[in-house]
Phi, psi and omega in degrees: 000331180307303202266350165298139178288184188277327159315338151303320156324265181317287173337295189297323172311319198253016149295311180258029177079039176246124167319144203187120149255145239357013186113023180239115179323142196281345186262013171289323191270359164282335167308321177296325186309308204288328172296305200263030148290316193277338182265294182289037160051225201283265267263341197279323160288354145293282203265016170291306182318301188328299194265356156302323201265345147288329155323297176295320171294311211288305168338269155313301188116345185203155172294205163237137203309168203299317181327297187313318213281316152326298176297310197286331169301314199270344164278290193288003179277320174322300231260287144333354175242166183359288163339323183248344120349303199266325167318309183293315172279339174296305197317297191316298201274033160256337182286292160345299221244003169301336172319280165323311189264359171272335181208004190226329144352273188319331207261298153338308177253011163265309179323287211290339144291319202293327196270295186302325153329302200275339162287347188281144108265139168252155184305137200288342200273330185214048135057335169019155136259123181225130177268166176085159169266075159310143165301307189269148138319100190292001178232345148276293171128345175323129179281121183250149204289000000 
């Protein structure tokens, strides 16, 4: 990826049907959120509190009450721990794996009828379909070349 220009970049995103800003998966800047929840502490939830209750005053008229404020830590202690991990890797690989299954699945197993078709021959005397090379015909005994 280092070495794709970003039109390349852009190109490869949108092959595989993932959303992107600026050539960057759109579930990338929540992962970076959650590192730099998890690398600033205390201070990185100081300074979420901070700016809800500024939000709020602008907002409102007033801050948000000490409840609001006990919920909104504990929703980012979630969302940043294990919980919000696993959520954030299921979120990639459906972004990921969404594709595969609308379209290169299908297209994968229509090749592979397609190959097994193309591997059948049938006997000229009762059309049998048969693989492999037999001497014989397995449902008639015809001899085949």
């Amino acid at each position: 990826m280092g070495k794709m220009s970003e039109d390349e970049r852009k190109v490869f995103w949108d092959s595989l049907g993932i959303n992107y800003i600026d050539g960057i998966p759109k579930a990338m800047p929540v992962v970076a959120l959650q590192a730099a929840i998890r690398v600033g502490g205390f201070a990185a939830y100081q300074l979420a509190l901070t700016i809800a209750n500024a939000i709020a005053k602008l907002i409102l008229g007033r801050g948000l009450p000490l409840v609001v404020n006990a919920g909104l830590a504990r929703a980012m202690a979630v969302f940043a721990g294990p919980i919000g991990w696993a959520i954030t890797g299921l979120w990639m690989l459906a972004d990921i794996a969404g594709p595969a299954y609308r379209v290169t699945v299908p297209c994968v197993i229509h090749i592979a009828m397609l190959r097994q078709k193309q591997l059948l021959s049938y006997c000229p005397k009762c059309s049998c379909p048969y693989s492999g090379n037999p001497k014989f015909c397995p449902e008639c005994g015809e001899k085949l070349d």
